[in-house]
N, C-alpha and C positions, 0 to 999 in steps of 0.2 A: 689355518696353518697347522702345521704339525706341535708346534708349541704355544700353547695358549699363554700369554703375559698381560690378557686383558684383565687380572684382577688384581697383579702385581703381587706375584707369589717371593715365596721366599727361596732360599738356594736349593733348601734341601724338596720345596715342592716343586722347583724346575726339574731339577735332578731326575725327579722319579718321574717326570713325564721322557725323558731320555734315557729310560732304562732300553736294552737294546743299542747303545750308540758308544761305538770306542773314545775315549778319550785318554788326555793325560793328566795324572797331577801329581804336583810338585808339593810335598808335604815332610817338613825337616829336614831339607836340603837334596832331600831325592826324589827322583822319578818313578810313578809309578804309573803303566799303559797297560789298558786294558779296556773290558766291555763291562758297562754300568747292569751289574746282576739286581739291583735294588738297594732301599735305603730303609734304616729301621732307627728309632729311637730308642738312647739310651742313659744312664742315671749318671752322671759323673760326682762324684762328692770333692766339694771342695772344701770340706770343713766336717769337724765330725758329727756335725748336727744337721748340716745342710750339703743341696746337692744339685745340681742345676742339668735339664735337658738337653743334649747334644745329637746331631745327627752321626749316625756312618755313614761310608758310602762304602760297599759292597762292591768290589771289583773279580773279575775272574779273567785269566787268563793263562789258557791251557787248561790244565787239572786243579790251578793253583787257586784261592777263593781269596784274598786279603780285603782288610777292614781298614780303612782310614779315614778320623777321626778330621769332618768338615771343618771345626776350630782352629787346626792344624796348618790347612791348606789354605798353599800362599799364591796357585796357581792352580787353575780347571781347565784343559784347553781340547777344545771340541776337534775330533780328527775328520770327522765325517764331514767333506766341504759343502753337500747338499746340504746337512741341517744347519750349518750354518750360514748359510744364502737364509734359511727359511725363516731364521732366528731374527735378521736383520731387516727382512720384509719387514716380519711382526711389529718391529720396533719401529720401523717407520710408517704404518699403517697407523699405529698407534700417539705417533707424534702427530700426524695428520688427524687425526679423530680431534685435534684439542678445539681446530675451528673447522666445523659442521658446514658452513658457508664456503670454503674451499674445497674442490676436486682437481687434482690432477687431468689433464690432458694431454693428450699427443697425438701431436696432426704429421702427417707424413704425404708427403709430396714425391709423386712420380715425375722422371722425367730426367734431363739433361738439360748444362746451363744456368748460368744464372739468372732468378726474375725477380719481378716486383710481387709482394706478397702482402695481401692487407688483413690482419684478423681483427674481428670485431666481435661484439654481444653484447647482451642485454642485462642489463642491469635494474631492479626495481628500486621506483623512488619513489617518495610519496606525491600525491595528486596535486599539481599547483594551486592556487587560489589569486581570486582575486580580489580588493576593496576598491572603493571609488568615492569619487566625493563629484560632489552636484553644486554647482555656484549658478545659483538662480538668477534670472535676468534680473536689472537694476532697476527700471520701471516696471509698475504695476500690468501695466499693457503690452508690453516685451514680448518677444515670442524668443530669444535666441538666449541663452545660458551655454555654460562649459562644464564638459564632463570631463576627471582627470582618473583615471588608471593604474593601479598595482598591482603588482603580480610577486606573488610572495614563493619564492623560489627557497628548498631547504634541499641540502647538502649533504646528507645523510649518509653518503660512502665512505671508505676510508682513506681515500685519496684529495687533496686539495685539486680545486680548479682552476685552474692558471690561464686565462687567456681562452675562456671555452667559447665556443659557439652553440647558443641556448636556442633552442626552438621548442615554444609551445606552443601547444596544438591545442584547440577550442574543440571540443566535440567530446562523446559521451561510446569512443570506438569500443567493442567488447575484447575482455582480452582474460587470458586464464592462465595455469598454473597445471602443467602436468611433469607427472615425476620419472624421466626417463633415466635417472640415471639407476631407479632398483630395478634389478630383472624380474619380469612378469613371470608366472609360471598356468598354464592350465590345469585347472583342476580334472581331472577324471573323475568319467562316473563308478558308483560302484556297482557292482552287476550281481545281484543274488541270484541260486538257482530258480528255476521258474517254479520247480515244488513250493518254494516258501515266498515266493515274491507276490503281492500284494499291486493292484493296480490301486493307481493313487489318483486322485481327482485331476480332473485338467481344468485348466483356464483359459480360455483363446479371445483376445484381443479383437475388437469391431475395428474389419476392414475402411460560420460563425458570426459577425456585424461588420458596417461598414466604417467603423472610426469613428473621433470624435468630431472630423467632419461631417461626417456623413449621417445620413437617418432625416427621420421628423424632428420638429422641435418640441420641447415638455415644455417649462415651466413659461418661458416669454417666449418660443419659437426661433431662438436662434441657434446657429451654430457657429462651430469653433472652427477658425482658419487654421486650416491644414497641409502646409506645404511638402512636399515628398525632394526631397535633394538629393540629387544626382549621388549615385553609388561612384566613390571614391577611392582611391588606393596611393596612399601618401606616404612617405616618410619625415615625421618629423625630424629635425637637425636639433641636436643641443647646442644653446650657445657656449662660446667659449669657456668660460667661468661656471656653467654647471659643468662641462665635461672634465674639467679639470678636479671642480669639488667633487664629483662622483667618482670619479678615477679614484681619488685618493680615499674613500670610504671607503669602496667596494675592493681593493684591495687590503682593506684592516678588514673587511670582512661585516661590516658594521653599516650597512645602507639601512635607514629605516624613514618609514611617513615623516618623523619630524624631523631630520636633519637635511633630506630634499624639502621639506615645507620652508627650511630657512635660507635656503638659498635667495627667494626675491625679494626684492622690496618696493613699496609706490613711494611716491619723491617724499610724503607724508609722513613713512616711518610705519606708516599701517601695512601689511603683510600682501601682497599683489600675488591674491591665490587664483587667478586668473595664466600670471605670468611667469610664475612661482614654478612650474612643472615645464620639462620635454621630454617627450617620447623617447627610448631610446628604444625603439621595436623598430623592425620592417612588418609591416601589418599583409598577408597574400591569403587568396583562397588557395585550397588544398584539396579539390575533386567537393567530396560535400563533407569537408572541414574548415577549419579556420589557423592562421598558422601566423605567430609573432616571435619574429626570430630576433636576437640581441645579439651582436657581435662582442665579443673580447670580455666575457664574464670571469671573472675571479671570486672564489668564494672558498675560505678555508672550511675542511672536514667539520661535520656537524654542527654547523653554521647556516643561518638562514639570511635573506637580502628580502627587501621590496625593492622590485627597479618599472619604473615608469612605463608604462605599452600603452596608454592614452592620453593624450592632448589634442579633445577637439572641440566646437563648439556643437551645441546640441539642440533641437527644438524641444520647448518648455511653454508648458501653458498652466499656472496655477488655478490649480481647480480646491473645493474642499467638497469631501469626499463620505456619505454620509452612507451607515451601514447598520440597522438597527442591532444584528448580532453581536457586530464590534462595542462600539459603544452604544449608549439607548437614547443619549440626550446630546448628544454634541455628536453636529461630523468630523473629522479630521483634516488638518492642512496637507493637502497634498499636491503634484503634480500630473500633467499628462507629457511625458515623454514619446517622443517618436525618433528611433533611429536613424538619425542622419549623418553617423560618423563613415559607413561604409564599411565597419566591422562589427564580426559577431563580440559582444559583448557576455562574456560569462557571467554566471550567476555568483552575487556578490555583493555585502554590505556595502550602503553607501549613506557615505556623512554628509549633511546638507546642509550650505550656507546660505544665508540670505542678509542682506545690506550687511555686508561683510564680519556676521558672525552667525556661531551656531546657531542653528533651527532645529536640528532633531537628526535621529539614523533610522535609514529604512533599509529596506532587501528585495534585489532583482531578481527574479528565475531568467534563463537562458534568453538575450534580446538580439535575437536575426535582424544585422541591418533590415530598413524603411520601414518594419514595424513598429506598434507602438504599444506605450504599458503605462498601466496607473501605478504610481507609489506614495505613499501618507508616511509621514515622519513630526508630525505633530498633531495635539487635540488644540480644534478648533474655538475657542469661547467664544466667539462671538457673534457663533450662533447656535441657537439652540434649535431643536426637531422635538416633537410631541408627535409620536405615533401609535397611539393608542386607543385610538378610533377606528374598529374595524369592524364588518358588517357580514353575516353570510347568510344566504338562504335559499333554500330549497323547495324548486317551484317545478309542477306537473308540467310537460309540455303537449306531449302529444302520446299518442294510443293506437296499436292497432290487435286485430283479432287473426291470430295464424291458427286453423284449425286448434279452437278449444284455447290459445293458450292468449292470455291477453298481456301483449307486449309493452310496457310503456317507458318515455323517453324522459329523466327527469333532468333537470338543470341544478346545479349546486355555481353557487356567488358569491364569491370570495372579494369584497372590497376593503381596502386598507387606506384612510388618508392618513397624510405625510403634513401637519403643520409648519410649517415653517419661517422659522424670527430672525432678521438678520439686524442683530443691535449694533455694531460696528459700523464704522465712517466711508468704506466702502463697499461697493454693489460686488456681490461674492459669485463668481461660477460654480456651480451646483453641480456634482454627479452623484446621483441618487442608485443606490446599489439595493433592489428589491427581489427576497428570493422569488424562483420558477418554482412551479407545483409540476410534478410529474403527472403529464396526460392534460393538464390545462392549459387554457387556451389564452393571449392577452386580447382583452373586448374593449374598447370604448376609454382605453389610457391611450396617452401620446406614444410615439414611436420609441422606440429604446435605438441609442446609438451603439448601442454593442450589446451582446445575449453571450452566455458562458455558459457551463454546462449545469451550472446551479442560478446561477443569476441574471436578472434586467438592469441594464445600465440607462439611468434617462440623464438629460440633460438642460441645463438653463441658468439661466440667471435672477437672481434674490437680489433686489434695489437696495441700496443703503438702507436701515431705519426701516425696513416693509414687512410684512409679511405677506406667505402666500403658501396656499393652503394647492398639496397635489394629489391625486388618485392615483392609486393602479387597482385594475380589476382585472381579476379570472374567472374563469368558469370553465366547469366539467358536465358534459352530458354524459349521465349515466345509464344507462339500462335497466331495466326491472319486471323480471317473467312472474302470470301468476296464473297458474291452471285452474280453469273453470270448474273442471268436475269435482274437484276437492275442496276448493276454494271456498269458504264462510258467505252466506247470499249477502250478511249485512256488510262486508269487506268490497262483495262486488257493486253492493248499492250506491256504497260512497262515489266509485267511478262512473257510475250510470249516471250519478248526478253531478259529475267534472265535466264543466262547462271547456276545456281545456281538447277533451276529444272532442274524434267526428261524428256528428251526429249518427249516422249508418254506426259506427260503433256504440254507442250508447243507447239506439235502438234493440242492437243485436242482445248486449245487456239486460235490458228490460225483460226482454222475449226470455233471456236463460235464466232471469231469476225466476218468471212466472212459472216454467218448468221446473227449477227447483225447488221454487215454495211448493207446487204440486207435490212433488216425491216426498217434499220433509212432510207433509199432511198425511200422506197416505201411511209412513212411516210413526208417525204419531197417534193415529187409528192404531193399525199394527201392535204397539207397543202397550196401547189402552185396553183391546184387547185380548194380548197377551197375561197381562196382568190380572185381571180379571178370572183366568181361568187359573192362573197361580195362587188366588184366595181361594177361587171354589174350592181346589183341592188341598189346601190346609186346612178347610174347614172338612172336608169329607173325612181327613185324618183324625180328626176331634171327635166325627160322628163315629165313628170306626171302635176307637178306641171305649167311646161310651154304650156301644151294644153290644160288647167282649163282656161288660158288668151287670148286664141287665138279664130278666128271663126271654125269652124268645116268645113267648104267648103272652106279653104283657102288653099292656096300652101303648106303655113310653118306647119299646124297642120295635111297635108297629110303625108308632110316630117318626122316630130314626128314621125306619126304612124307605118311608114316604119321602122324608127329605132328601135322603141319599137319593133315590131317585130320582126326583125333580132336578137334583143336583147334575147329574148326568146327562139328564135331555139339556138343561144348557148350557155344558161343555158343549155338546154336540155341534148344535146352536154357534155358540162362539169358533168351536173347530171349524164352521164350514163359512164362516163369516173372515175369520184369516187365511183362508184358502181364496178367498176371491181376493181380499184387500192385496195379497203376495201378489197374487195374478197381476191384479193391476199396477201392482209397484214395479215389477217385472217390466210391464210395456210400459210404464213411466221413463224407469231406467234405460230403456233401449232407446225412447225418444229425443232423451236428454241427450246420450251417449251417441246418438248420428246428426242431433241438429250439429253438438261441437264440435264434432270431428270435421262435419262439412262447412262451419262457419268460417270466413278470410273476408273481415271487411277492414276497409281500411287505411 
């Protein structure tokens, strides 16, 4: 704008942003119009010791230049009707700036006649949630339990909901946040002359198991009955007296877990958490979502509900659940769930009941009807696991010869037994959770009823009072390259005598250490030698040294020279003696060097 008031100036700094702008003012009873030439500060005394700051304002009109004294004026009145349009934007731009969360719009419609017009948008809220509670069957041998359903809806806008229609959607859709309402601008490059422009570097861009039915059997060979129930799509009804009692919550805004937990009761007075809950969803797929819609929600601003989206019964098989990472001595009281409500179930704490009180809270990740899922909500006492018995070892298998290089297979053993005590008065079902080693293999354990991407699931049953001792075994074949020609003859001897290769290979063996024990002989010669004529001649430097001090026609420096001599003929001697041993080392080396290259048994 042409008037800045974003920092909320004072008269005389508006003033001076309107220099250039006619106006009027009324200052002790008179009129004065004119064009604002500037504004200056000045000392007014109002006392004879003191004096206080005052603005002018600087007017001209014509020739004429007159001062009047801001304090004064009882009236400013802007004549130019543009600036003050521009004055009044400002002000209103600036009322709007107080909430950042409102913009203005204006939608305009072509055309002729009246019609129906519907505007809509989108609104962010926060992510629903769910809780759920688990009421475990009432017999030990039960297969069927009830799972119950919340859905924690918060209010977060400023608007109360009256009568809404809630639909929540189960799924994980991608969604984002882009900012259209600031204008984008492209930046330009900037272009230097080619005299001083610099090339700059480039960079160019390169063009799981079958259920707890299913499998082998671990620990006694049986398995868990597994029933698969028809995919359903239901709506439960509330009865009268909950819809009543919930009507009147959820319009105080106040639905919560315990005031629907109070609504049922069994003839006993004891709490009929079975019967205690209805659904108030319609439960539908949605393409590949899931979708629980509530009709007539009330919820006052900044208020949150739990309202009911499941009441069904559930297939439940009490298992305890043993996991040496989790705990090292006790497995866990838990469950095996299998989706038999017909809906996706979001991921979501659940409270567990059993013979009608607490037992523990666990946590579901994402449950797609007719699958199924483990969850533990209690430590088990009574029984214990002792895994600390584990075994590994590494054993030669097998061997072959690739030109020169000798290939071999080893095996590494990984066994781990699983003790196990079941002091308790009944016979417990077992799911035995053992990690996976990456790249190994399972050998000679029972079947696993389910494999994850870290772990073995086995399964069985632990008698009252028994114990029963289980395996898992792995094993990894490894590889291991070892080049002949470089290779230590006592390293390759070991393998000559690994009853584990094949014979033809341990033959082939034999034959390349005989070669190489040859070369290291001849090399050993060589080196003896060598030596040898490395003494002669620190001793010829001592003889040397001592005929430099003697006379030249004396006994002693005759006798030197004798030696020196003799000294020489067998350098000579030995020079023509390492000249053959070389030779031979020579064809040693080439013999070695074409049997490995052409050796492949194996």
């Amino acid at each position: 704008f042409q008037v800045d008031i974003s920092r909320n100036p004072s008269l005389g700094a508006l003033l001076s942003q309107l220099r250039g702008a006619r106006v009027t003012v009324e200052s002790q009873g008179s009129e004065i119009s004119g064009t604002i030439l500037g504004l200056e500060k000045t000392k007014r005394k109002i006392a004879e010791d003191a004096a206080i700051d005052t603005w002018m304002l600087n007017i001209i009109e014509g020739g004429t230049i007159r001062a009047v004294d801001l304090s004064d004026a009882s009236r400013i009145e802007l004549q130019d009707q543009e600036l003050q349009d521009e004055l009044s934007k400002a002000l209103m731009a600036l009322a709007q700036a107080r909430d950042q969360d409102k913009k203005p719009v204006t939608i305009q419609f072509n055309g002729d006649g009246p019609r129906r017009v519907r505007v809509g948008y989108v609104v962010e809220t926060p992510v629903w949630k769910t809780t759920y509670r688990l009421i475990m069957p009432e017999a030990d041998d039960a297969k069927v339990g009830a799972i119950q359903g919340w859905a924690i809806v918060e209010n977060q806008t400023e608007s109360d909901w009256a009568d809404v229609q809630l639909s929540l959607v189960s799924g994980r859709p991608i969604s984002f946040i882009q900012d259209l309402y600031q204008p984008l601008y492209v930046r330009r490059p900037v272009v230097e002359p080619e005299l001083y422009a610099g090339l700059a570097p480039q960079k160019y861009d390169g063009g799981s198991g079958g259920g707890l039915g299913g499998g082998g059997g671990a620990f006694a060979g049986t398995s868990f009955a597994q029933s698969q129930a028809p995919r359903r799509n239901r709506k439960a009804k509330a009865g009268r007296r909950l819809e009543t009692d919930y009507d009147n919550m959820r319009n105080a805004g106040q639905v919560s877990a315990e005031a629907i937990n109070g609504l049922g009761y069994a003839g006993d007075g004891m709490i009929d958490y079975a019967g205690s809950v209805s659904s108030l969803a319609d439960a539908a797929d949605m393409g590949e979502l899931f979708q629980y819609q509530v009709d007539r929600v009330s919820l006052p601003r900044q208020r949150s509900a739990m309202i009911p989206i499941v009441t069904d019964e559930i297939e439940v098989e009490r298992v305890s659940i043993y996991n040496q990472s989790v705990l090292a001595k006790h497995p866990l009281n838990g469950a095996w769930l299998t989706n038999s409500t017909g809906k996706e179930l979001p991921q979501g704490p659940i409270t567990v009941l059993d013979d009608g009180g607490y037992a523990g809270d666990a946590r579901i990740d994402h449950f797609p009807p007719s699958q199924s899922r483990l969850l533990s909500y209690a430590v088990d006492l009574d029984v214990r696991v002792d895994a600390t018995k584990m075994n590994q070892t590494d054993a030669l298998q097998t061997g072959t010869l690739v030109h020169g290089v000798l290939k071999l297979k080893r095996k590494l053993t990984h066994t781990q037994t699983y003790a196990i005590e079941n002091k308790g008065s009944k016979d417990k079902t077992m799911v035995l959770e053992h990690p996976r080693r990456s790249n190994w293999k399972l050998v000679d354990s029972p079947k696993p009823f389910e494999t994850t991407e870290t772990m073995y699931r086995f399964k069985g049953t632990v008698q009252a009072g028994k114990n029963k001792d289980f395996k898992v075994t792995q094993e990894f074949v490894r590889d291991v390259q070892m080049v002949l020609m470089t290779a230590d003859v006592d390293r390759i001897l070991f393998f000559a005598k690994a009853r584990e290769l094949p014979d033809d290979v341990r033959k082939a063996l034999k034959k390349a250490i005989q070669l190489k024990e040859a070369l290291s002989a001849t090399d050993k010669q060589l080196h003896q030698h060598r030596n040898r004529i490395q003494r002669i001649t620190k001793e010829q430097e001592r003889i040397r040294a001592n005929m430099k001090s003697v006379k030249q026609n004396s006994e002693y420096y005759t006798r030197l020279l004798t030696k020196l001599n003799d000294q020489e003929t067998t350098i000579e001697k030995e020079q023509a003696t390492i000249g053959k041993l070389q030779s031979q080392r020579n064809k040693q080396d080439k013999e070695l060097a074409h049997y490995l290259s052409g050796l492949s048994v194996g």
